[in-house]
N, C-alpha and C positions, 0 to 999 in steps of 0.2 A: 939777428937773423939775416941769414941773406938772401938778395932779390935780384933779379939779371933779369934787364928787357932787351930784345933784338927783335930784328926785321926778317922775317922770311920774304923774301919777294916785295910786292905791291901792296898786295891784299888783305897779308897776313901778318899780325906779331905772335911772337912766345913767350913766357914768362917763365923763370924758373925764382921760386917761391919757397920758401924754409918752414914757415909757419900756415898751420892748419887753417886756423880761422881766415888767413887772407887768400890762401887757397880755396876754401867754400865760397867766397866771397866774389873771388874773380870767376870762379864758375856760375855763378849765377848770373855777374855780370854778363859773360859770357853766351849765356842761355842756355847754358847746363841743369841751371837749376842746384840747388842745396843740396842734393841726393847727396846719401852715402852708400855703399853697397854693402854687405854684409859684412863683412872684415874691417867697415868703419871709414876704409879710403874713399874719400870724394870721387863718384864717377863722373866721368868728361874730361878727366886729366890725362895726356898723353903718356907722360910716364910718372911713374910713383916711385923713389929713391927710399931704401930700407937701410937701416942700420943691420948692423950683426947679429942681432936678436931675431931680426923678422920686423922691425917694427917703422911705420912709413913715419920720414923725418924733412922730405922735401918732394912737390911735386913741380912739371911743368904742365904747361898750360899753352893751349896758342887761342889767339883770338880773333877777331875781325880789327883791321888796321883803324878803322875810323874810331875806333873807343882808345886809342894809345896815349892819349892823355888820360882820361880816366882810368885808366891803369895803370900810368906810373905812379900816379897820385896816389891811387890804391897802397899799389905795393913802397911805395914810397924811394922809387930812383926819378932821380931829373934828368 
């Protein structure tokens, strides 16, 4: 699965994330919370990436910068 961390600015990181459960995961972290919304996509994700089905196969994420270690570790980039 792939995983891509960057810097927005200061304040901000983004995560782009392949696998679901580490997308629920860094939403929570986040303080998004575990939700799913009706179609099953984790809400609090910036954007939701679909295959050709319809079906969500990667999400991204931004976060607050001071959690960027616990987040690569998460998603597992160094």
């Amino acid at each position: 699965m792939a995983s891509r961390l960057w810097r927005d600015g200061t304040r901000r990181g983004i995560a782009y994330v392949e696998d679901r459960s580490v997308a629920e995961q860094m939403l929570g972290a986040a303080g998004h919370g575990p939700r799913a919304a009706a179609d099953g996509v984790p809400e609090g994700a910036m954007a939701v990436y679909l295959d050709r089905r319809g079906r969500p196969f990667a999400w991204q994420i931004s976060f607050d910068i001071g959690h960027w270690e616990h987040v690569a570790a998460l998603v597992g980039v160094g």
